[in-house]
C-alpha positions as CSV (number, residue, x, y, z in Angstrom):
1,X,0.0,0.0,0.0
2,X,1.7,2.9,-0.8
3,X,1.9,6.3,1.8
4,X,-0.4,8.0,1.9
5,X,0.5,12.1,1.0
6,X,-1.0,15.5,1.3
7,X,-1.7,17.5,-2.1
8,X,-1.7,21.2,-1.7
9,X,-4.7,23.2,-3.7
10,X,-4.1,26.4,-5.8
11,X,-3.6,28.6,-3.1
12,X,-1.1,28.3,0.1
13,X,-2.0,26.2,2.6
14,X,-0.1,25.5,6.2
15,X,-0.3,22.2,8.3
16,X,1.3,20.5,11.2
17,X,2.8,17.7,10.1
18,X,2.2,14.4,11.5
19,X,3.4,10.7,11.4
20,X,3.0,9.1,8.1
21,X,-0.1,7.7,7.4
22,X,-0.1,4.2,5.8
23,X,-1.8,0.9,6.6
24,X,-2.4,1.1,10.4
25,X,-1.1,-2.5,11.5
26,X,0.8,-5.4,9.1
27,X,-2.1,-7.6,7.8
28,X,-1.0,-10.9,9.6
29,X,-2.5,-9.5,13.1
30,X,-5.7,-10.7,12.7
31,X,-6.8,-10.6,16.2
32,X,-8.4,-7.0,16.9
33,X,-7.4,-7.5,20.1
34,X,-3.8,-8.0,19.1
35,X,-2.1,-4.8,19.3
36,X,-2.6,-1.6,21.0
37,X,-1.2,2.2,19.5
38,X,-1.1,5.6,20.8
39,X,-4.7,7.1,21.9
40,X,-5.2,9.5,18.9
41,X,-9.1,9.6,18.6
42,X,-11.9,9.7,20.7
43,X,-14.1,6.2,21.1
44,X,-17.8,6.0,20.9
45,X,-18.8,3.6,23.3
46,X,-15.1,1.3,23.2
47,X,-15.4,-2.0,23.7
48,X,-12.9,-4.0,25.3
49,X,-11.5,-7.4,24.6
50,X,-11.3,-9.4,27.7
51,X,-8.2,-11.7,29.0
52,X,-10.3,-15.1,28.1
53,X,-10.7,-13.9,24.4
54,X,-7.3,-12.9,23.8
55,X,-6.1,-16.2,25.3
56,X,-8.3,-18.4,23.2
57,X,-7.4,-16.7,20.2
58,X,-3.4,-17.2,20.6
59,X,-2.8,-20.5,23.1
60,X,-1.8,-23.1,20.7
61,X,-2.6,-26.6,21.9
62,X,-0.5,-28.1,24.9
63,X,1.2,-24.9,25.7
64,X,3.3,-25.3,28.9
65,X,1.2,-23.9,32.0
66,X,2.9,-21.0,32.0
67,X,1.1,-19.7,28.8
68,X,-1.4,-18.7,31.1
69,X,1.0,-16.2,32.7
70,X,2.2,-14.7,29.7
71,X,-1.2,-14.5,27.8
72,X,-2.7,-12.8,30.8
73,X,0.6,-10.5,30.3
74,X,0.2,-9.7,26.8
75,X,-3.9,-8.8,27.0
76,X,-2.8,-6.5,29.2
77,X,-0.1,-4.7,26.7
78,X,-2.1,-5.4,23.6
79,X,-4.9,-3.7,21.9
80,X,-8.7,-4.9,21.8
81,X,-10.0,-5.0,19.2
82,X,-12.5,-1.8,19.8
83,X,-9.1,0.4,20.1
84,X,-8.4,0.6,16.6
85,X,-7.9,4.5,15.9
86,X,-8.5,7.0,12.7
87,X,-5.7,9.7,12.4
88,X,-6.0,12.8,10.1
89,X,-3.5,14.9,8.2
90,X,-2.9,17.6,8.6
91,X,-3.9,18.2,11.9
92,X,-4.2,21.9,11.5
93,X,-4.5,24.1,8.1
94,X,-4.2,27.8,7.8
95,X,-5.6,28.7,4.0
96,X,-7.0,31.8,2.4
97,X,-11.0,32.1,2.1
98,X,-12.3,30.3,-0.8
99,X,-9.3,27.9,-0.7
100,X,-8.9,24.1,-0.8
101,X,-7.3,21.5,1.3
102,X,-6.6,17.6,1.1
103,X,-7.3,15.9,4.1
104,X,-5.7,12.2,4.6
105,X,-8.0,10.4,6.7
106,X,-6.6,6.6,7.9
107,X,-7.4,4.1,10.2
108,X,-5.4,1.3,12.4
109,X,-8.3,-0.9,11.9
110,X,-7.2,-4.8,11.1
111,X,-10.5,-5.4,8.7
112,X,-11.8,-2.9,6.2
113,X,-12.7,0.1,8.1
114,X,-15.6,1.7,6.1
115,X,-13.5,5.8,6.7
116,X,-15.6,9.1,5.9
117,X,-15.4,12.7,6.4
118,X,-17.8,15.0,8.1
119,X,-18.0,18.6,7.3
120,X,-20.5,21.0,5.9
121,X,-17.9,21.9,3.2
122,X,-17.5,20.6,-0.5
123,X,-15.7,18.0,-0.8
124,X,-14.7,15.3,-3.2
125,X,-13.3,11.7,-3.0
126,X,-9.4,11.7,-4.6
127,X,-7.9,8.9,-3.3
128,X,-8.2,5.8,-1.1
129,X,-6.6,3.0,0.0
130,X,-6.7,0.1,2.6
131,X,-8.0,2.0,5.0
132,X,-7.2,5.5,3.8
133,X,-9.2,8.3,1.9
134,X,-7.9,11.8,0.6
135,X,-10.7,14.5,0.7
136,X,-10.5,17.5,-1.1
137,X,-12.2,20.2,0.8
138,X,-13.3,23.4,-2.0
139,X,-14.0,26.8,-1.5
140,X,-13.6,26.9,2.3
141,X,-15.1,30.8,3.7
142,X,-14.9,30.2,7.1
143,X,-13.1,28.4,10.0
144,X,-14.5,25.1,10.0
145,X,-13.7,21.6,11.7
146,X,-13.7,18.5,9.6
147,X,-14.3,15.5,11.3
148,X,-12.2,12.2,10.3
149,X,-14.5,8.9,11.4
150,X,-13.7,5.1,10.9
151,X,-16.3,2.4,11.6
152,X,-14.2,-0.7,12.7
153,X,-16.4,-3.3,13.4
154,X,-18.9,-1.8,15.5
155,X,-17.0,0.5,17.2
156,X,-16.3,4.6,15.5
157,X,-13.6,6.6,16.5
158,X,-13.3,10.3,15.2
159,X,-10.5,12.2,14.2
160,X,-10.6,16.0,13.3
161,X,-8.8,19.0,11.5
162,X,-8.9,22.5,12.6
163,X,-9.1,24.9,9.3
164,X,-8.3,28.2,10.0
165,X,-9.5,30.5,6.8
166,X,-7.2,33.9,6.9
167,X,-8.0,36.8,4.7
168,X,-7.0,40.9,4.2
169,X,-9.9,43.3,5.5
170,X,-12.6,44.3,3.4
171,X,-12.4,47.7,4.1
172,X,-10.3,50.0,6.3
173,X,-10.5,53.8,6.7
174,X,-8.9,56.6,8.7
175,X,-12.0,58.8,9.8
176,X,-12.2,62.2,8.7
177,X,-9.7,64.4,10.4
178,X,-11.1,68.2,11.3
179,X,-10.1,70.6,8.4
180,X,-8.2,72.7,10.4
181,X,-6.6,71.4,14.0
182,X,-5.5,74.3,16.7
183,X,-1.7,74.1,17.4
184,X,-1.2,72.7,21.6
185,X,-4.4,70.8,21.3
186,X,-5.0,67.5,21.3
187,X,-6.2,65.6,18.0
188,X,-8.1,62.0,18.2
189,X,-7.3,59.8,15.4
190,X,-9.7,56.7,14.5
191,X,-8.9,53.6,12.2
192,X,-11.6,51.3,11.7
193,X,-11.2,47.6,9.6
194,X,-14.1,45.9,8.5
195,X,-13.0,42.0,7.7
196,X,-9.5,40.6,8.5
197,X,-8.8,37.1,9.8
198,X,-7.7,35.7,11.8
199,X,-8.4,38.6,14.4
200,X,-5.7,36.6,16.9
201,X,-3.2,37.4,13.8
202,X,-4.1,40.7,13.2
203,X,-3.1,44.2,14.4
204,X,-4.1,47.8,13.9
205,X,-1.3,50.5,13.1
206,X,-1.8,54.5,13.3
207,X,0.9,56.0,11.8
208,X,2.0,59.5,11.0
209,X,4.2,59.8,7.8
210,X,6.4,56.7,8.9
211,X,6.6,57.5,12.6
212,X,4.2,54.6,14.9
213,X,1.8,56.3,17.2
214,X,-0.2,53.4,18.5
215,X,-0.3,49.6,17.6
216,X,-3.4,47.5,19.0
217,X,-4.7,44.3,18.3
218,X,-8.1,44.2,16.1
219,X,-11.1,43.4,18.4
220,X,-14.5,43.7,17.4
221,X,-16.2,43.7,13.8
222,X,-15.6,46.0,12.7
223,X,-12.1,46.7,14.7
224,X,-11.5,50.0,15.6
225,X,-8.0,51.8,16.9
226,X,-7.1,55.1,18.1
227,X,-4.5,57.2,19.3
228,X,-3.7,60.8,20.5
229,X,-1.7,63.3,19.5
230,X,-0.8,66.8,20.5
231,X,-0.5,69.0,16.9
232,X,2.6,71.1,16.7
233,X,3.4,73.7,13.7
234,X,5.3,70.6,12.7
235,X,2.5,68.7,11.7
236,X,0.8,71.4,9.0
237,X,1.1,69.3,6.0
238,X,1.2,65.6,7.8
239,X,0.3,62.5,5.9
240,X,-1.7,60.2,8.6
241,X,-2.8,56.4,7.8
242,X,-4.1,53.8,9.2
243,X,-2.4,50.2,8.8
244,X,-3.9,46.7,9.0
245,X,-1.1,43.8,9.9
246,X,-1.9,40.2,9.3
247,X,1.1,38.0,10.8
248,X,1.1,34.4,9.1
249,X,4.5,33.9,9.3
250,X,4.1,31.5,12.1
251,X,2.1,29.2,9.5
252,X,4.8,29.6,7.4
253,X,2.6,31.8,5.2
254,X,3.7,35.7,5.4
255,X,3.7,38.8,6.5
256,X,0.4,40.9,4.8
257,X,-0.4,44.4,5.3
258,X,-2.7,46.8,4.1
259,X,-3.0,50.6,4.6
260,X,-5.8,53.2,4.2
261,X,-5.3,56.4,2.0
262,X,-3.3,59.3,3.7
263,X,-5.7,62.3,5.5
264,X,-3.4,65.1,5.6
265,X,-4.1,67.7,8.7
266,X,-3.4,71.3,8.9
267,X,-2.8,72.9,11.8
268,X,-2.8,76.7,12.6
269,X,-2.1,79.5,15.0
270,X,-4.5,82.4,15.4
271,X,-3.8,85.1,18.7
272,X,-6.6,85.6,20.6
273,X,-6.1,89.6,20.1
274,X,-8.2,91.4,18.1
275,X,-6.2,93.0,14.4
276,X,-4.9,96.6,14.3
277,X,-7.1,98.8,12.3
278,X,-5.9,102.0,11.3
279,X,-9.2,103.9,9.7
280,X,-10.9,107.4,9.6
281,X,-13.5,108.4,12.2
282,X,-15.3,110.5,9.8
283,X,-15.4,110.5,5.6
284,X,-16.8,113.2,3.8
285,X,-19.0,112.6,0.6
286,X,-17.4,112.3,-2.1
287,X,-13.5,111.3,-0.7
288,X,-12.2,108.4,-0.2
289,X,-9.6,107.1,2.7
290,X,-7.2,104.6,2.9
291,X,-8.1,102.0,5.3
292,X,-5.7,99.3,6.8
293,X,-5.6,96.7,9.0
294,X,-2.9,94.4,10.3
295,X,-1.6,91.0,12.5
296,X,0.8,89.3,13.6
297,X,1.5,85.9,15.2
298,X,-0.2,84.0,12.8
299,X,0.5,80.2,11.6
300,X,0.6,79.6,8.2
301,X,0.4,83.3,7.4
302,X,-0.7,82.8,3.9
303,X,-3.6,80.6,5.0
304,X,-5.4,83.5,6.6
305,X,-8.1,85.2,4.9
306,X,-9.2,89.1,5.6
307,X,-12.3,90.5,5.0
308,X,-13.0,94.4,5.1
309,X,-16.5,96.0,4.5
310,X,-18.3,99.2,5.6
311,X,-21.8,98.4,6.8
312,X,-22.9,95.1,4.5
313,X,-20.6,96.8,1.3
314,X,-17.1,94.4,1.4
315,X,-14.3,96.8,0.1
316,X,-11.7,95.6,-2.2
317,X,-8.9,94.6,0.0
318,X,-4.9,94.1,-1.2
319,X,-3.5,91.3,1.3
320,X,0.2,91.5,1.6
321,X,1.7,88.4,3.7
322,X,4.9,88.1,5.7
323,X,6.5,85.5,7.6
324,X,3.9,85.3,10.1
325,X,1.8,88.6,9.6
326,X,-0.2,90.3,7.4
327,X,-1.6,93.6,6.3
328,X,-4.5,94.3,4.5
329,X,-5.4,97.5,2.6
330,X,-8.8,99.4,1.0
331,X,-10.3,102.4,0.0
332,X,-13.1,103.0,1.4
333,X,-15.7,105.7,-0.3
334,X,-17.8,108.4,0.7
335,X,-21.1,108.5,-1.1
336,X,-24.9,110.1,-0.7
337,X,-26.0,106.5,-0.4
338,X,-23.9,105.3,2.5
339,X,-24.2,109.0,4.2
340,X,-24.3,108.2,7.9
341,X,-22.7,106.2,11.0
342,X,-21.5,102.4,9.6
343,X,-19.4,100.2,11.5
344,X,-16.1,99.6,9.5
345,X,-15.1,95.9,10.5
346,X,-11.8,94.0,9.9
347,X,-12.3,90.4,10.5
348,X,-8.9,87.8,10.1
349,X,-10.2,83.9,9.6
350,X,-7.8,81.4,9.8
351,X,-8.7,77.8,10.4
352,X,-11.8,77.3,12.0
353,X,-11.4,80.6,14.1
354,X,-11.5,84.3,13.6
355,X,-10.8,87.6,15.3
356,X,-12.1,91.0,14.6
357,X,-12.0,94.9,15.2
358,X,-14.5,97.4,14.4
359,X,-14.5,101.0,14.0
360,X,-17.6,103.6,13.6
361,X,-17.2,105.6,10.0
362,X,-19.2,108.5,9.9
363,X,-19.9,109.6,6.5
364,X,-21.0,113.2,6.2
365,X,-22.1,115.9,3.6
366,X,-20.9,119.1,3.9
367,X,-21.4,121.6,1.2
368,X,-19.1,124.5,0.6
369,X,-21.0,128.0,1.6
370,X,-22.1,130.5,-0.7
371,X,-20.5,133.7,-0.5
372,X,-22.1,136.3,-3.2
373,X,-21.1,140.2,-3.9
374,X,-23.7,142.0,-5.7
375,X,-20.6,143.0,-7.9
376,X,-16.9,141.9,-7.8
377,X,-15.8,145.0,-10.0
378,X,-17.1,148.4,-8.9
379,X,-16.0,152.0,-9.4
380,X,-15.0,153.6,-6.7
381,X,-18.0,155.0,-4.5
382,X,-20.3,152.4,-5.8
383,X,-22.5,150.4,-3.2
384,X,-21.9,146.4,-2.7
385,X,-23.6,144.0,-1.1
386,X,-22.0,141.2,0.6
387,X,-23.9,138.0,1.4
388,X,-22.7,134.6,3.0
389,X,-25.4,131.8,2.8
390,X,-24.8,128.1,4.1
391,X,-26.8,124.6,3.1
392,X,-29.6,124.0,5.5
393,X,-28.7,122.9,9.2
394,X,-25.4,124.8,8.8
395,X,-24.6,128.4,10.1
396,X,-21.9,130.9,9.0
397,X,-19.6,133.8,9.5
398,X,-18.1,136.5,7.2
399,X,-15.3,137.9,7.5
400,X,-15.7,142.0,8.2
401,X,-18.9,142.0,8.9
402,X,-20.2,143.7,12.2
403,X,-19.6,141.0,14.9
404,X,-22.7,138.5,14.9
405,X,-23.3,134.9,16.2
406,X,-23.2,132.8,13.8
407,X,-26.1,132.3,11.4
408,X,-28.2,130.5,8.8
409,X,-26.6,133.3,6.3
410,X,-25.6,137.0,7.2
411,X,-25.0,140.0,4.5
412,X,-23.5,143.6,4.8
413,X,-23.6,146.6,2.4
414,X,-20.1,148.4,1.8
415,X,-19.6,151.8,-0.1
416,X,-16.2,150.6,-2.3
417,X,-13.5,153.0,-1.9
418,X,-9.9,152.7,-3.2
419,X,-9.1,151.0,0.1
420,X,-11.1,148.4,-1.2
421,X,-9.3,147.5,-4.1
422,X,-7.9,143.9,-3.8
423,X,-10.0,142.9,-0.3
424,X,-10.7,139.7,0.5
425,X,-14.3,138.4,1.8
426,X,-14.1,135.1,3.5
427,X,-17.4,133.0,4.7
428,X,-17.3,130.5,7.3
429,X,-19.7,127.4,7.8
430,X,-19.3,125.3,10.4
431,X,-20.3,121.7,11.3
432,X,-19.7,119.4,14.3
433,X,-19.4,115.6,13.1
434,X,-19.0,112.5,15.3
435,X,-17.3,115.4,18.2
436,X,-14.9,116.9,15.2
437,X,-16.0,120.8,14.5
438,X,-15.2,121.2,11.1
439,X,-15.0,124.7,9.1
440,X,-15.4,125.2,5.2
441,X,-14.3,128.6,3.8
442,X,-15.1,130.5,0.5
443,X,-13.0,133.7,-0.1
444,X,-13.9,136.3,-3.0
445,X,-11.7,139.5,-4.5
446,X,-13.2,142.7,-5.1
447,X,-11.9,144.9,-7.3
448,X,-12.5,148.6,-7.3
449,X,-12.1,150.9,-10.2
450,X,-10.5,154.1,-9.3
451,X,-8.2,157.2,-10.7
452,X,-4.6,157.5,-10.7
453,X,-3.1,158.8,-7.4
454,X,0.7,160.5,-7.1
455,X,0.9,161.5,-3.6
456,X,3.8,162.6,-1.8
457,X,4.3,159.7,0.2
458,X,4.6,157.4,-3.0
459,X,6.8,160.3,-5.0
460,X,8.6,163.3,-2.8
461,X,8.1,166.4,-4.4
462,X,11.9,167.5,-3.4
463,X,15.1,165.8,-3.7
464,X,19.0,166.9,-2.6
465,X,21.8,165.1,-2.7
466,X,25.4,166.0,-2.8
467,X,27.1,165.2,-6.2
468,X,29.2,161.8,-6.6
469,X,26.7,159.9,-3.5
470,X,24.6,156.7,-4.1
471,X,21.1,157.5,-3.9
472,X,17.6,155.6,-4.0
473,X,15.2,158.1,-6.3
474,X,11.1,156.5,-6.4
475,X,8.1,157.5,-7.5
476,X,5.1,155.3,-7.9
477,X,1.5,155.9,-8.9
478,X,-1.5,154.2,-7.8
479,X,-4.9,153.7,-9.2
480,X,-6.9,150.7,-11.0
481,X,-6.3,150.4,-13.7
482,X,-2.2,151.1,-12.9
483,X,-1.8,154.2,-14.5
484,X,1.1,154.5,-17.3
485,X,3.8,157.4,-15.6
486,X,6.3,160.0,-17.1
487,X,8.5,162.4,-15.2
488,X,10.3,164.7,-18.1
489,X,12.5,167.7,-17.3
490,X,10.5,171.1,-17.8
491,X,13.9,172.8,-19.8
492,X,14.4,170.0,-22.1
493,X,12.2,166.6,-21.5
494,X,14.5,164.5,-20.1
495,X,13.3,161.6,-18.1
496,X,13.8,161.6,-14.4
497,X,16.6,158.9,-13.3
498,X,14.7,156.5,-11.0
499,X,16.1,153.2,-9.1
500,X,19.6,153.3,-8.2
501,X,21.8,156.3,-9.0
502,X,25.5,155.1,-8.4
503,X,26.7,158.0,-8.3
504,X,24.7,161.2,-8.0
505,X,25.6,163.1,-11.4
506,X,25.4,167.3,-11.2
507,X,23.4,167.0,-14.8
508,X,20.6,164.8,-13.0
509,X,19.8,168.1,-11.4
510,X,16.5,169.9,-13.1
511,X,12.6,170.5,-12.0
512,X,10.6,167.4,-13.5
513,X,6.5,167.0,-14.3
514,X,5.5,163.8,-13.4
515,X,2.1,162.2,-15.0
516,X,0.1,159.5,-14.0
517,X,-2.5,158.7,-16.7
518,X,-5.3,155.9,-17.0
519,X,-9.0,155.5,-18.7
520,X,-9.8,156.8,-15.4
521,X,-8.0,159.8,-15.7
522,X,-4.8,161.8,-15.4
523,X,-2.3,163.3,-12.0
524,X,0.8,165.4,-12.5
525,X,3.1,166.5,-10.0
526,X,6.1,168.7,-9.6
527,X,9.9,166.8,-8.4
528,X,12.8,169.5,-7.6
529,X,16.0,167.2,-8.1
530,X,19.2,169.5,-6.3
531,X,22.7,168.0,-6.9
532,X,25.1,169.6,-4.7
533,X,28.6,170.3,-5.3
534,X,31.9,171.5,-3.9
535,X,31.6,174.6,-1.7
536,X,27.5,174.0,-1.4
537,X,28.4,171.3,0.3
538,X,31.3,172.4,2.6
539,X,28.3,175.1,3.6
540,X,25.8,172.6,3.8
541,X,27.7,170.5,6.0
542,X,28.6,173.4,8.2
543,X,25.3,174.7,8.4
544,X,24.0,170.9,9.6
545,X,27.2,170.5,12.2
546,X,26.1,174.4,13.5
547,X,22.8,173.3,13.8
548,X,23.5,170.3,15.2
549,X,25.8,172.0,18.0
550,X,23.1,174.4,18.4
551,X,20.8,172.0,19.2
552,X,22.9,170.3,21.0
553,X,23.6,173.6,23.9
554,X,20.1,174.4,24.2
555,X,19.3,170.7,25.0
556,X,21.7,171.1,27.8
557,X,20.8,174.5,29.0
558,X,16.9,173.5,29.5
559,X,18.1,169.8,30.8
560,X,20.5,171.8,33.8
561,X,18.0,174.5,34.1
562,X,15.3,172.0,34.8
563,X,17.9,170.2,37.4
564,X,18.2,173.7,39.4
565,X,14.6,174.4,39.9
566,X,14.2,171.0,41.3
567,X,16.5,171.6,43.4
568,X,15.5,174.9,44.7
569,X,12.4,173.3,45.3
570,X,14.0,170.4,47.4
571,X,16.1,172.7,49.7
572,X,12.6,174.9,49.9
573,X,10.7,172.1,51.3
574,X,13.4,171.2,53.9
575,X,13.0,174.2,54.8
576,X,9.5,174.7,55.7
577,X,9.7,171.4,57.3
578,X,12.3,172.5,59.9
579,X,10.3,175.8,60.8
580,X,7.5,173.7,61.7
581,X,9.5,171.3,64.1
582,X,10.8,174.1,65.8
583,X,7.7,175.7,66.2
584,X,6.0,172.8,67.4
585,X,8.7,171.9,69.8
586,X,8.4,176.0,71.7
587,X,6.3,176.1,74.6
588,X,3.2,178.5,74.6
């Protein structure tokens, strides 16, 4: 009979190995009670050959007496024959789900053993033997038990084989991490495997790019592992998975793993202050300020999002980024349809959090006043009205006008007079907003029409100067228009020098006619120039040092004349003060 063999399937399979399986017993022992093996079944209701049997069977006739002895001996060592045993290889098999197996069943049974195999799993007949069968067990799903059983005679003993199916989850996921994680808190990460056998084999891994945070066996259906971690700015950008290791390599079969997809976290840093906003208080219709606002301390800068918007208007914002600040910029516009108080908020979102400052904008309206002059260009002597208005709800002030509160509009009549010419009006509104007193001015010219004027102030009528001096000669007219002026020499029309005279020449000398001419009419004016020479001015000077001394003495005379009376008055008041001591001290 040849040995019997196991036959492995189209996938791997792992078994204990036992003895080899073959015919149980050599085919001469025909006594069932003859010979006894190793207990490896179970018996269903065994039997037992007794002493007497086994004798019977073996004395031959006119054995010595002590054959009694030794046949009492050896029913004691040997097997009855209800020992007989089935055996099973393998013993234990370790295969994937949907795999096959051949299972050796055999039995130690002298006679033909009738050998089947009891399972709820597919099988087929292969191969037999004296006393052996090889089943093929088919598409195996689940852990399962076969049971080996030989009927010899009328006793059955059972044999069985443990199957252990092993197969790779079905599913296995990381859950969901949050879409933004605060840096210094704590972050919860789940695994959870559906399938997987066999559970005793496998294990759950939580990783985090290669590092191991947590290993745990897979309990439960589905298995579920966890682990915590405290998120650092190191772990912005972090792959994290979740992996499933199934450890065969005790069964000779391999090490399998399988891991989920990545999640990748992001973690930030957010201050709990509010942003710097630098805005206006107050806006005035139609102008526009520059609003900005600004933080710093934030993780990943560039991640942070700004928004800026007066009232439910969002402004257009500029976002400049640093390392780990930002500043954001707008205009924000006055107009007649946002005219009012708005708050102006600045609100900085990163991650799931947010921080915000607010300002109140008050935008405003206020109209230039009106500032009127019945006419701007008047001849002199001609009466004009001067009139300062404001928009309604605002009061005014002008300037030159008698002192007054101020007003809804005020107005003043002047008579224009050459004065006049050139004078500026100036009306004041005023206007308190959000506390801030604010002033808007209008200024107007009036010009006043008037003749020419050549007064003595503006052009002497004498001049003297010695000969070979530097001299300043003027003479200006006035009048509106400015009037065109000559200044000719009365003996032979030459024009007066004016402006720097470097030096004083004796032929500049001469009486002159100045003119001053205009549409509005026409001045003249007499201008003696004197040059003085030589001797004139020897006598001159002398004349000017004598007058001069002159002076001089009779400022002295009156100063010590002055000094005597007082003092004559002095010594007359000591005087009259000693009489009356003396008088008061004689007795009557």
């Amino acid at each position: 009979m040849p040995e019997p063999s196991l036959r492995r399937g189209r996938l791997e399979v792992s078994g204990k190995a036992a003895p080899p399986l073959g015919p149980p017993w050599p085919a001469v022992i025909k006594n069932p009670c003859a010979l006894r093996a190793p207990v490896r079944s179970e018996h269903l209701s065994p039997p037992r050959c007794s002493l007497r049997t086994a004798q019977a069977a073996m004395a031959p006739a006119g054995a010595p007496s002590a054959l009694p002895l030794l046949l009492a001996l050896l029913g004691a060592l040997l097997p009855e024959p209800g020992d007989a045993q089935v055996s099973v290889f393998p013993t234990e098999a370790t295969l994937p789900r949907g795999g096959s197996v051949l299972v050796n069943c055999s039995s130690t049974c002298e006679e033909e053993a009738f050998l089947g195999l009891e399972t709820p799993l597919t099988k087929e007949e292969r191969d037999r033997g004296h006393n052996w069968k090889v089943f093929k067990l088919s598409d195996v799903e689940e852990d399962s038990k076969p049971m080996c059983f030989s009927n010899c005679g009328p006793n059955q003993t059972l044999a069985s084989i443990s199957i252990t199916v092993y197969r790779l989850p079905e599913h296995m996921e990381l859950f969901p991490l949050p879409p933004w994680q605060p840096v210094g808190e704590n972050l919860t990460l789940k695994c959870q495997v559906k399938g997987g056998a066999p559970r005793a084999q496998l294990t759950l891994v939580l990783l985090r790019g290669e590092e191991e945070l947590s290993r745990q066996p897979a309990v439960g259906e589905p298995a579920e592992g966890n682990a915590t971690v405290l998120a650092g700015r190191g772990d912005y950008g972090a792959n994290f998975t979740c992996r499933a290791e199934l450890d065969l390599r005790p069964q000779g079969l391999g090490f399998f793993q399988n891991t989920s997809a990545p999640r990748q976290l992001r973690t930030f840093v957010l201050p709990m202050t509010s942003p710097q906003l630098e805005t206006p208080r107050i806006l005035e219709v139609g102008t526009s300020e520059k609003v900005v606002c600004s933080m710093g301390g934030l993780f990943p800068a560039s991640e942070a999002r700004v928004h800026l918007a007066l009232g439910d208007h969002r402004l257009n914002t500029t976002v400049t980024y640093n390392k780990d600040s930002l500043s954001a910029t707008a205009w924000v516009e006055g107009t007649a349809e946002n005219e009012g108080d708005h708050p102006l908020v600045c609100a900085i979102m990163l991650g799931n959090q947010s921080q915000e400052s607010w300002r109140n904008l008050t935008v405003y309206s206020f109209p230039a006043p009106n500032l009127t002059l019945s006419e701007q260009e008047v001849s002199e002597g001609t009466q004009v009205e001067v009139a300062c208005e404001a928009s309604v709800g605002l009061r005014v002030r002008l300037s030159d006008a008698p002192a007054e509160p101020w007003a809804p509009s005020v107005q003043f009549l002047l008579n224009a007079t050459a004065e006049d010419n050139g004078r500026h009006f100036s009306c004041s509104a005023a206007l308190e907003v959000a506390g801030h007193l604010l002033y808007k001015n209008q200024t107007k010219e009036l010009r006043v029409l008037y003749g020419p004027r050549l007064d003595e102030s503006d052009c002497l009528g004498n001049w003297t100067w010695p000969e070979e001096t530097n001299q300043k000669l003027s003479c200006q007219a006035w009048g509106n228009p400015v009037p065109q002026l000559t200044c000719l020499r009365e003996t032979d029309g030459a024009l007066l020098p004016t402006g720097d005279l470097r030096p004083v020449k004796k032929q500049y000398e001469g009486t002159y006619i100045c003119k001053a001419e205009s549409p509005r009419g026409a001045v003249t004016r007499k201008v003696f120039l004197t040059v003085l020479t030589g001797k004139n001015v020897l006598i001159i000077v002398l004349l000017t040092a004598g007058a001069i001394l002159g002076a001089v003495v009779v400022a002295t005379y009156l100063y010590n004349r002055q000094r005597k009376i007082k003092i004559y008055k002095l010594l007359k008041a000591q005087e009259a003060a000693a009489m009356k001591l003396n008088t008061q001290a004689t007795p009557p």
